[in-house]
N, C-alpha and C positions, 0 to 999 in steps of 0.2 A: 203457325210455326212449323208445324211436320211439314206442309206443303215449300217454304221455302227452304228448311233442311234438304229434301227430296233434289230441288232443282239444285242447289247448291253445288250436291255431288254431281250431279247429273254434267254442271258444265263445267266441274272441275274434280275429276274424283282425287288427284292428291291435296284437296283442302279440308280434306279428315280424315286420320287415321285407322285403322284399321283397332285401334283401342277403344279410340274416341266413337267410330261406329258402334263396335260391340255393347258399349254402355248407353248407347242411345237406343238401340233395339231392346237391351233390357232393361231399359226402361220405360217403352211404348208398352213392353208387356206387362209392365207391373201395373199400368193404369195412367202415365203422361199421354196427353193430348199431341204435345210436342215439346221439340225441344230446340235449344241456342247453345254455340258457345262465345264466350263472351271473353273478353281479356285477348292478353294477345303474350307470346314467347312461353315463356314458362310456367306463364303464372296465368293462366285464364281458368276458366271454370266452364262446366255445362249448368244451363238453367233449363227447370224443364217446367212447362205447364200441368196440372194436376186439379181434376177436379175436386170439390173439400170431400166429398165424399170416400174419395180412394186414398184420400193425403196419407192414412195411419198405416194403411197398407204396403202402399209406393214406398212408405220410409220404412217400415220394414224389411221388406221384401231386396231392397238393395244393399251388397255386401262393399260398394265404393261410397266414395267421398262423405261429406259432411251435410249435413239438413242445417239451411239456416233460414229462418225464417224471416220475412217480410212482407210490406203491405205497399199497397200502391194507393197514392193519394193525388187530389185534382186538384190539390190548391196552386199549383205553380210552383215557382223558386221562388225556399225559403232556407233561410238560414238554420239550422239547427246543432252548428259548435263554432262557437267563433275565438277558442280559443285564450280566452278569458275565465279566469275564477269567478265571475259576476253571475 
C-alpha cells in the first residue's frame, strides 16, 4: 500500500492533497504500514493498514477522522441484507 501511495504522487502529485498527504504521514508515524484513499468527490475516506499490535495506539494517537472497524473474509459474495424483515 505505501509503495503504491508513493508512485501514485510520484506520477501525479495533484492526485492528493496537501491535507490528504499530511494525514498520511501522520499516520505512517503512528504505526500504518500504508495507506488508500478510497471513495471518490466528497465523500471518500483514507484506509490505512495497521499492524493489531500498534491498532490501540494508531487510534489513539490520531486527532482526524473516525476508527471503524472491519474484517476481511474469503468466502466470496455473499449477501448480508437483503432488505427484508425475514
Amino acid at each position: 500500500m505505501d509503495e503504491t501511495w508513493r508512485i501514485k504522487v510520484q506520477l501525479n502529485p495533484n492526485s492528493v492533497t496537501q491535507d490528504l498527504e499530511e494525514c498520511y504521514l501522520k499516520a505512517k508515524k503512528a504505526g500504518a504500514i500504508g495507506g488508500k484513499v478510497l471513495g471518490a468527490g466528497g465523500g471518500g475516506f483514507l484506509l490505512f493498514w495497521v499492524p493489531v499490535a500498534e491498532r490501540d495506539g494508531f487510534i489513539r494517537s490520531l486527532d482526524f477522522g473516525v476508527y471503524v472497524p472491519f474484517s476481511i473474509v474469503f468466502d466470496g459474495s455473499t449477501c448480508i441484507f437483503d432488505g427484508t424483515n425475514n
